[in-house]
Structure formats: C-alpha cells, structure tokens
C-alpha positions as CSV (number, residue, x, y, z in Angstrom):
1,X,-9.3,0.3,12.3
2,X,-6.5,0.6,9.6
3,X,-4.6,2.9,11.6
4,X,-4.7,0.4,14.6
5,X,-3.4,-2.6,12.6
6,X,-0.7,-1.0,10.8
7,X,0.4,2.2,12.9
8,X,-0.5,1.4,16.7
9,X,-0.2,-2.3,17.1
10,X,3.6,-2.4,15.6
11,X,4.6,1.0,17.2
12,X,3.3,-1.2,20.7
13,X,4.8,-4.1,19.5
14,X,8.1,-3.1,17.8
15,X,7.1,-3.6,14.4
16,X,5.0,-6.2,14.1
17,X,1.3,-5.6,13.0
18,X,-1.1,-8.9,14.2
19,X,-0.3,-10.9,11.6
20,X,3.3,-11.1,12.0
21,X,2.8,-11.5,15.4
22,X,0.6,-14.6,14.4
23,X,3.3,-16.2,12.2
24,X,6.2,-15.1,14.4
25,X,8.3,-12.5,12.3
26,X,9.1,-9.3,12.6
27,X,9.7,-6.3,10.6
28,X,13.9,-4.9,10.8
29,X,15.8,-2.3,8.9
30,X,19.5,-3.1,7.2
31,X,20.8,-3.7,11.2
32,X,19.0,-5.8,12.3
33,X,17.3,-3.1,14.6
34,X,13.2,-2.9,14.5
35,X,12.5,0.7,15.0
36,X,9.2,3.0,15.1
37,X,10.8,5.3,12.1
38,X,10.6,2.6,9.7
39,X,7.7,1.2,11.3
40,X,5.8,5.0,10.4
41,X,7.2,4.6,7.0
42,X,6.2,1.4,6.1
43,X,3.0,2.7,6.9
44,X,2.6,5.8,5.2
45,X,3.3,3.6,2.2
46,X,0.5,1.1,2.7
47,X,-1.6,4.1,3.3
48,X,-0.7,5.7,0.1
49,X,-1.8,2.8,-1.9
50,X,-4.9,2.8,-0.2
51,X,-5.7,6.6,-0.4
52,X,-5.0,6.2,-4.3
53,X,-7.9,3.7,-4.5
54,X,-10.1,6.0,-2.8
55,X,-9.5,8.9,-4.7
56,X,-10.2,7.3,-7.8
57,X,-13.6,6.3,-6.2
58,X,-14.4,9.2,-5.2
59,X,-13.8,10.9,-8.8
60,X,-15.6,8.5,-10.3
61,X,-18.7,8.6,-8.1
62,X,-20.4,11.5,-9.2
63,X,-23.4,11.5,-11.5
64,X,-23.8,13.5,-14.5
65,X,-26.5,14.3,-16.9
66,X,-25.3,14.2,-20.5
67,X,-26.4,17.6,-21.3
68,X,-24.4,18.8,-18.7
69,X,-21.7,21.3,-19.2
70,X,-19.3,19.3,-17.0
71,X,-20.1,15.8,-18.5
72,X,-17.1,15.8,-21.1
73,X,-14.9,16.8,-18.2
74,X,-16.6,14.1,-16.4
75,X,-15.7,11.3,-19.0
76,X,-12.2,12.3,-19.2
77,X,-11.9,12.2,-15.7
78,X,-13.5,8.6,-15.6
79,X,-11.1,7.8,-18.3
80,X,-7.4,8.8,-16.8
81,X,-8.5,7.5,-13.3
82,X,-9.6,4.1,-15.0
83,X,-6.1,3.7,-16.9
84,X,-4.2,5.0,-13.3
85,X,-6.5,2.3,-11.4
86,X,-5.4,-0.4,-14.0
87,X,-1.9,0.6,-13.8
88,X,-1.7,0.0,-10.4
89,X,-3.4,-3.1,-10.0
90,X,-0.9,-4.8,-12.5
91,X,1.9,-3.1,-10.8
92,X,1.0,-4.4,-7.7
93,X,-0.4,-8.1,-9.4
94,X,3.0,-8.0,-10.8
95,X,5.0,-6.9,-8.2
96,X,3.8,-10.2,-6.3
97,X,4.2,-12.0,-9.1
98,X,7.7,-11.4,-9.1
99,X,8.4,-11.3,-4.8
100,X,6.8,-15.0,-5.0
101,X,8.7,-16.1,-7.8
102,X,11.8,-14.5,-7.3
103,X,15.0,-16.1,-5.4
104,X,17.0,-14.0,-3.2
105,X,15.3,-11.0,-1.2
106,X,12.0,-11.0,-1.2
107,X,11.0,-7.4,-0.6
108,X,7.6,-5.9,-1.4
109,X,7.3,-2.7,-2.3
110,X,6.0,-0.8,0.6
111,X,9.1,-2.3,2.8
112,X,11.7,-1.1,0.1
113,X,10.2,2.0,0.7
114,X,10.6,1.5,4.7
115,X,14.3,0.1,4.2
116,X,12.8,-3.0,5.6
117,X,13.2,-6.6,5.3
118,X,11.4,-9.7,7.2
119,X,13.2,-11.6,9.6
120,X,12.3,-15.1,11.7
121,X,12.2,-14.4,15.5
C-alpha cells in the first residue's frame, strides 16, 4: 500500500501522490519541471524514515531472560535504539516546527532531499 501512494500513484500522475491531488498541488524540481527522478527520490527518503522506525522495532522486540548470556547485549541494544528513536522524533517534531513557522520556503526535509519544492496548479 505504501509503495502505491508514494511511488506508483505520482510516477502515474507526474508527481503527485492522492493527497496533492486532493488539494490541487504538485510536486516540481528548481525548473519548474515535475519529473519521475525526483519523484523516486522523494520517495526513497520517506521510505528511509519509515524503515528506521521499523528497525528499531524489530531490535527491540525480542525477549530475553535475565540470566541469559545475551541479555546485557540486549539492554544496550534497547538503550542506543531508544536514544536514535528519540532523536528522530524531535528532529522530525522540530523540523515541522520550524517548516510551519518559518517565512520564506517551506521545504520539508524529505523534498530537500528530492530537490523539490510545492507548487499551486
């Protein structure tokens, strides 16, 4: 379903995932040209976000006895992927913090990374 929304939809489209499409904008690079390269891009770094998530989930969802040999590792495992999940959630909480308050381009991260910015159509 992810992949639908942001990879097929606005390669189909040029661009614009559902919800663009819904409020009318689109999705162009510096020229004003809406291409599938950026398009990919712009999707590889929503995706990355998300896969970081699910890592940490995953290291964090196995049970351990605490006599077992593995359970210190398991604690400092818990521990650095508890500080990287709390990183990025006040990057991110930040990050919109500052595109919402902030005059000027309004750029999140992920279309940065694209060379994006949102345009009326």
């Amino acid at each position: 379903m992810y992949a639908v929304v942001f990879a097929i939809v606005p390669i189909a489209t040029g661009g614009a995932t559902p919800g663009m499409l819904l409020l009318k904008f689109r999705m162009v690079d510096e020229d004003g040209n809406a291409n599938v390269t950026n398009t990919v891009r712009r999707y590889i770094s929503i995706f990355a976000t998300y896969c970081t998530f699910k890592v940490i989930e995953v290291l964090n969802s196995f049970p351990l006895n605490m006599e077992s040999d593995y359970y210190v590792i398991a604690v400092f495992t818990t521990l650095i992927t508890f500080i990287v999940a709390v990183v990025l959630y006040v990057t991110i909480v930040l990050h919109i913090v500052w595109v919402l308050i902030g005059r000027g381009k309004r750029r999140y991260y992920i279309d940065k990374a694209a060379r994006l910015r949102g345009t009326k159509k």
